[in-house]
C-alpha positions in Angstrom: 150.6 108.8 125.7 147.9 111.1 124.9 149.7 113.1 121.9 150.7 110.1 120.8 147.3 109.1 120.1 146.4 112.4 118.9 149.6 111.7 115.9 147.3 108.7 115.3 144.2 110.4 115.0 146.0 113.1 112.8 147.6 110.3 110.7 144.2 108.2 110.4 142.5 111.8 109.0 144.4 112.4 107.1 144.6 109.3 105.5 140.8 109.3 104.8 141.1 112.4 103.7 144.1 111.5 101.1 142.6 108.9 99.9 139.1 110.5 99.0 141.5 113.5 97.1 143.7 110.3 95.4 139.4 109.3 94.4 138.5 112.5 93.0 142.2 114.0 91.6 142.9 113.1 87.9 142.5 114.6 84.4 138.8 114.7 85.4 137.7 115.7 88.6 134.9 113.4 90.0 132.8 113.6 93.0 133.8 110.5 94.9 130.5 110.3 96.4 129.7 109.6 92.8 130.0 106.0 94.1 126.6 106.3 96.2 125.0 107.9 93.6 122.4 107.8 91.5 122.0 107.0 87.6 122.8 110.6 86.3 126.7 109.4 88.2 126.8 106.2 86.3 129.9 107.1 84.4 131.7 109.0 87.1 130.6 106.0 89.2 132.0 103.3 86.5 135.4 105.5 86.7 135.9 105.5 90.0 134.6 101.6 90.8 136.5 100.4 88.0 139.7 102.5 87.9 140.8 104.8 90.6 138.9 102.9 93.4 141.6 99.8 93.1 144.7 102.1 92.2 143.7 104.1 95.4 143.5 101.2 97.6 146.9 100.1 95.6 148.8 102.6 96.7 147.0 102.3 100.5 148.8 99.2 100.7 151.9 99.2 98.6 152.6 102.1 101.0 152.0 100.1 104.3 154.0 97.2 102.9 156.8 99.4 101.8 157.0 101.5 104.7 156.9 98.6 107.5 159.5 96.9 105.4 162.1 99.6 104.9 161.5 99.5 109.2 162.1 96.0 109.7 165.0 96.4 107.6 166.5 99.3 109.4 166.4 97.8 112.5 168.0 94.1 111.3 171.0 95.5 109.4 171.0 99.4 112.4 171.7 100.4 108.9 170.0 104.0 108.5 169.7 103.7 104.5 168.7 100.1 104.2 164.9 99.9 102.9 163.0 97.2 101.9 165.1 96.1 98.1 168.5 95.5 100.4 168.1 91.7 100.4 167.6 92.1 96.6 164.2 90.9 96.5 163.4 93.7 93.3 166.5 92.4 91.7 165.0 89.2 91.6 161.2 90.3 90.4 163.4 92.3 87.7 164.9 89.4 86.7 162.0 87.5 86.3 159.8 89.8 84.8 162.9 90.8 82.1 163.7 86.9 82.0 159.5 87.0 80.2 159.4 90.2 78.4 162.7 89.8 76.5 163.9 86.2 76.1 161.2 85.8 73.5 158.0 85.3 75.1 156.6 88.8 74.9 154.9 88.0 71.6 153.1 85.3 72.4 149.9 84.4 74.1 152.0 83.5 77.2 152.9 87.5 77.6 149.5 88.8 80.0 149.6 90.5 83.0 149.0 87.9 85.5 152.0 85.7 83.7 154.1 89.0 84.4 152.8 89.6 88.0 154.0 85.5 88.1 157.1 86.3 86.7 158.0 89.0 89.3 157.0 86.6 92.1 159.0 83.7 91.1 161.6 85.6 90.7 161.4 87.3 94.2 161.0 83.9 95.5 163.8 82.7 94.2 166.0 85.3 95.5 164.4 85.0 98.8 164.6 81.5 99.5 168.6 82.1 98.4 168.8 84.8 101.3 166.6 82.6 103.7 169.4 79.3 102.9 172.0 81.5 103.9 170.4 83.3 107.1 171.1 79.5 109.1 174.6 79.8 107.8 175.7 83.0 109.2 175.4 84.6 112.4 176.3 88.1 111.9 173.8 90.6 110.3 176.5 92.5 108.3 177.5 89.0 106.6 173.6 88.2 105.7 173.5 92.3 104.0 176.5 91.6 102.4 175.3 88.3 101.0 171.9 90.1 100.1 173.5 92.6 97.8 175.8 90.4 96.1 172.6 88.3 95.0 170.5 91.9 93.9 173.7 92.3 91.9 173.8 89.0 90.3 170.1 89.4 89.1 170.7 92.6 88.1 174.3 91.9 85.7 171.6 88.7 84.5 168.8 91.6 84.0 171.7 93.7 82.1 173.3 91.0 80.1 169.3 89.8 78.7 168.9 94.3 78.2 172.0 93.9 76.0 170.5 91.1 73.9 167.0 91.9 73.6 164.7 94.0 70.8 163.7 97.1 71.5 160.0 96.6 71.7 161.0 93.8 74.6 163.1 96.1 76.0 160.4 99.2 76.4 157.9 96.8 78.0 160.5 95.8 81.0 161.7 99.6 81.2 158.0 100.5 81.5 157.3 98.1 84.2 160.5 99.2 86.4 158.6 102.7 86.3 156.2 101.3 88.6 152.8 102.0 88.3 150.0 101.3 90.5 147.6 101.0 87.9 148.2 97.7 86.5 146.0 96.4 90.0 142.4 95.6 89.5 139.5 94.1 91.6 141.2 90.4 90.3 145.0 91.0 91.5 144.0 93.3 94.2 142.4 90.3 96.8 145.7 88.4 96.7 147.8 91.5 97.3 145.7 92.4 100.1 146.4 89.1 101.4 150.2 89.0 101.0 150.5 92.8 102.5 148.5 91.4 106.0 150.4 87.9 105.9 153.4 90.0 106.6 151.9 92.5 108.7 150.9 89.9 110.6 154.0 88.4 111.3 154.9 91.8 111.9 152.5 92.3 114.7 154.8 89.2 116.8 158.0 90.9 115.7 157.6 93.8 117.7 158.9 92.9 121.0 161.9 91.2 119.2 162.4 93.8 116.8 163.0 95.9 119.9 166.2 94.0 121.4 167.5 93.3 117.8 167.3 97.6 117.7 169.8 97.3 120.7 172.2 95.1 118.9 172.3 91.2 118.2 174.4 90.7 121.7 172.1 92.2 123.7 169.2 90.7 121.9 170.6 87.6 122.6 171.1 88.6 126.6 167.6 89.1 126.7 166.6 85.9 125.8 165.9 86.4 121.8 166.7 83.7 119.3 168.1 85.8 116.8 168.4 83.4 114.3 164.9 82.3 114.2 163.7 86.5 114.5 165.9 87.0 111.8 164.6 84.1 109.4 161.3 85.7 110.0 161.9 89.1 109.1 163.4 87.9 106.2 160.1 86.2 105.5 158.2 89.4 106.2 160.3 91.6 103.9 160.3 89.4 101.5 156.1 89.0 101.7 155.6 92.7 101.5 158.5 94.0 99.3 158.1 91.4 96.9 154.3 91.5 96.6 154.5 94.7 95.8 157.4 94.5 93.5 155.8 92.2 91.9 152.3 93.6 91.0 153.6 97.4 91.0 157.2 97.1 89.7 160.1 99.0 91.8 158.6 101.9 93.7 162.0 104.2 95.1 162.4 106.0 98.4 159.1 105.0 100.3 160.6 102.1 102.3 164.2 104.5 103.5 162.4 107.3 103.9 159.5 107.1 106.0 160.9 104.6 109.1 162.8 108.2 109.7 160.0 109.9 109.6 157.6 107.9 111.9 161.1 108.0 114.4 161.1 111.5 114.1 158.0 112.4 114.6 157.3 110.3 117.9 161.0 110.9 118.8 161.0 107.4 120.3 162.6 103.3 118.3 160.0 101.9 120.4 158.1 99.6 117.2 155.1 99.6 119.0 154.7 103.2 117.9 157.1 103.5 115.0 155.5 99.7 113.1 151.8 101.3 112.7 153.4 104.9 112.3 155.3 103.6 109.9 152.2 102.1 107.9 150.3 105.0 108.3 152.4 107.3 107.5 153.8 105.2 104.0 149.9 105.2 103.5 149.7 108.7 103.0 152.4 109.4 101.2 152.3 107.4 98.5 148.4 108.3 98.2 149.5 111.9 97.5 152.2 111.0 95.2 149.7 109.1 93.3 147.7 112.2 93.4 150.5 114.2 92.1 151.0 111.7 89.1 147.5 111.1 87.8 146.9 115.2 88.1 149.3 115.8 84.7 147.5 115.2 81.4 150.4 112.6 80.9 150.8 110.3 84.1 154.3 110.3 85.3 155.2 107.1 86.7 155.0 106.5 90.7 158.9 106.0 91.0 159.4 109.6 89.7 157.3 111.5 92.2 157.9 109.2 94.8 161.9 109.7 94.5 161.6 113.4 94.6 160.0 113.6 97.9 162.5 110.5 99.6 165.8 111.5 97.9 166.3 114.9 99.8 165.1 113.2 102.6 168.1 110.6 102.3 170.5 113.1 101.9 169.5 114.3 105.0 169.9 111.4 106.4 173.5 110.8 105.7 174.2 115.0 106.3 173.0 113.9 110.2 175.3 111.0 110.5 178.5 111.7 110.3 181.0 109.6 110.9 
């Protein structure tokens, strides 16, 4: 018990820590104390209130809502690969956000970024709501994954066959946004992502003793008691919270949400989720704080997606090296 709260003290460190480089890194080097300074800092301070102050805090939470996702996933499905887009909830923010930026509304006044932050949500929400329909109609987790995919792929032939039809100024808007980028998140979006991320975290946080007999198998969940319907329905809700938030005011960010459950498991050696949930957060936390670091370093940004599948991808492959059939 005690290293493990020495991991969390090492974790919550270097977080701080993270985040104050993700504050200072860029094509300028600022001071983040800058913020506490005096008039002499006024521009470093307006760069860092205004601009890397909500992009760090972005990427503080789009990695705790990834991370904890990709778990809850994971432990539904016992599917080692499954992360937090399995359900198909970024199929469905792709859609919408393609169904805005190419079928002729792009060039209107309607085209802003709240009404494409709006588009990605509907659309989540609509492929949610499908997969949450069809959770009371099956019993078996495999049929409810399966079900999941088949809708991701539906969005994404519909996100294809609008690709196929659309102009090419259209068409680089929506290929920008499935970049990701945490940097389209200011001090007006930023309050209801916050409160989206800690809806689902909260819900989370009465998950965890369920989310350890589902971890078991359904059967045995359901020996000890667990209505695995109604669990289910709610982690459903809770992906679907935290993936699609982010999905919607980041875009598609790879790898965070498969790659780090493994991690927190590894590092604690233990599926217990009342050390692997907020290992999980932490850990996604500081991550994707230093991939942001790594992107904003370059004269040219990279987007998030890039950086962020180099570290998960080899990582992956591991993963499926160590389970062999």
């Amino acid at each position: 018990m005690r290293s493990h709260s020495l991991i969390y003290i090492l974790l919550s460190l270097s977080l701080l820590g993270l985040f104050l480089l993700d504050l200072s890194g860029g094509t300028i080097w600022l001071n983040p104390f800058s913020l506490f300074g005096n008039e002499s800092d006024a521009l470093s301070c307006q760069i860092l209130l205004n601009l890397r102050l909500p992009k760090a805090l972005t990427a503080l939470l789009a990695g705790i809502g990834l991370s904890v996702s990709g778990l809850l996933m994971q432990t539904l499905f016992r599917n080692p690969l499954a992360g937090p887009y399995t359900l198909g909830v970024s199929s469905g923010a792709s859609l919408g956000v393609a169904l805005l930026t190419m079928c002729g509304f792009s060039l209107t006044a309607l085209h802003t970024a709240f009404s494409t932050f709006t588009a990605a949500i509907l659309g989540a929400a609509l492929v949610l709501l499908l997969v949450m329909a069809v959770s009371h109609k099956v019993r078996s987790n495999v049929s409810l994954l399966i079900v999941g995919m088949m809708f991701g792929s539906i969005a994404g032939a519909l996100v294809n066959l609008i690709q196929n039809f659309a102009n090419p100024d259209s068409l680089k808007l929506f290929i920008v946004w499935t970049l990701g980028s945490l940097t389209n998140v200011g001090w007006q979006q930023l309050p209801l992502l916050a409160a989206v991320v800690c809806a689902g975290m909260l819900i989370c946080l009465f998950l965890m003793k369920p989310l350890n007999g589902l971890s078991l198998g359904e059967e045995y969940a359901r020996g000890l008691g667990i209505r695995v319907e109604r669990v289910r329905l709610w982690i459903v809700v809770a992906t679907g919270l935290l993936a699609g938030g982010i999905t919607a005011y980041c875009g598609p960010i790879a790898f965070i949400g498969v790659a780090v459950p493994h991690i927190a498991r590894g590092i604690f050696r233990s599926s217990n989720h009342r050390l692997t949930l907020p290992a999980s957060a932490l850990i996604g936390a500081n991550i994707l704080l230093l991939c942001d670091f790594v992107c904003s370093v370059f004269t040219y940004p990279l987007p998030i997606s890039t950086v962020s599948a180099l570290f998960g991808a080899p990582i992956i492959i591991y993963i499926i090296l160590t389970h062999k059939a």
